[in-house]
C-alpha positions, 0 to 999 in steps of 0.5 A, spaced: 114 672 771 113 669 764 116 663 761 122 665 758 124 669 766 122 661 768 127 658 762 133 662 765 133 659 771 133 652 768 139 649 766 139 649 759 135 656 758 135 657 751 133 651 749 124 652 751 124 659 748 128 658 742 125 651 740 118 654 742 117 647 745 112 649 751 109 654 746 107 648 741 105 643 746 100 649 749 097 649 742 096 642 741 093 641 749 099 637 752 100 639 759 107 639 760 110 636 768 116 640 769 121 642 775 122 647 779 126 650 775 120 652 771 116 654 778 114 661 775 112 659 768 104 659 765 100 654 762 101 647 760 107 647 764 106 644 771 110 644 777 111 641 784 110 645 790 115 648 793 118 648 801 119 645 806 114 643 812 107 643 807 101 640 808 099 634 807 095 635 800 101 639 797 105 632 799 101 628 795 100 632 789 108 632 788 109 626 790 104 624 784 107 629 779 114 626 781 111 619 779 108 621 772 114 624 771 119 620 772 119 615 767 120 621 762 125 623 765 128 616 765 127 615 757 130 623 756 137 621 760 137 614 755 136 618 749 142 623 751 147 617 750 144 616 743 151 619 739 146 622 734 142 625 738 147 630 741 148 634 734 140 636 734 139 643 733 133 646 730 137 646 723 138 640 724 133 637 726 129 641 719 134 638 715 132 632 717 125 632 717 126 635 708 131 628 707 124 624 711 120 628 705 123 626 700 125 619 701 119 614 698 
């Protein structure tokens, strides 16, 4: 299964294929921390292990995920209660990186 079949299982699926986030941080080295709704998806994208009742070294290792991810999830839910951020599309988004351009 590739990314974008991943995506859809997410809860907001376009939002990784149509913006080229994932794509961008692969390119730039990143690696990104995701949930299990991303479970199938390629490189950067690392998620935890899936099931119950697994070995001990898997329980560590999503605990760990789990902790290195946390406090970015905790500063995305602060930023969805920014009132500007909620109009933020793509064209938006380029809009204003245009008006950032040309102000001194």
């Amino acid at each position: 299964m590739d990314l974008q079949s991943a995506a859809r299982q997410s809860p907001r699926p376009e939002l990784p294929r149509i913006w080229g986030i994932l794509r961008e941080l692969e390119t730039a080295g990143i690696i990104t921390l995701a949930g299990k709704a991303y479970q199938r998806a390629q490189d950067p994208v690392v998620t935890p292990y899936k099931g119950k009742n697994k070995p001990k070294s898997p329980r560590r290792a999503n605990r760990s995920h789990a902790e290195l991810r946390g406090p970015g999830e905790r500063a995305n839910a602060q930023l969805k209660s920014w009132k500007i951020l909620c109009a933020a599309t793509p064209a938006w988004v380029t809009q204003m990186n245009r008006f950032r351009s040309v102000l001194p």
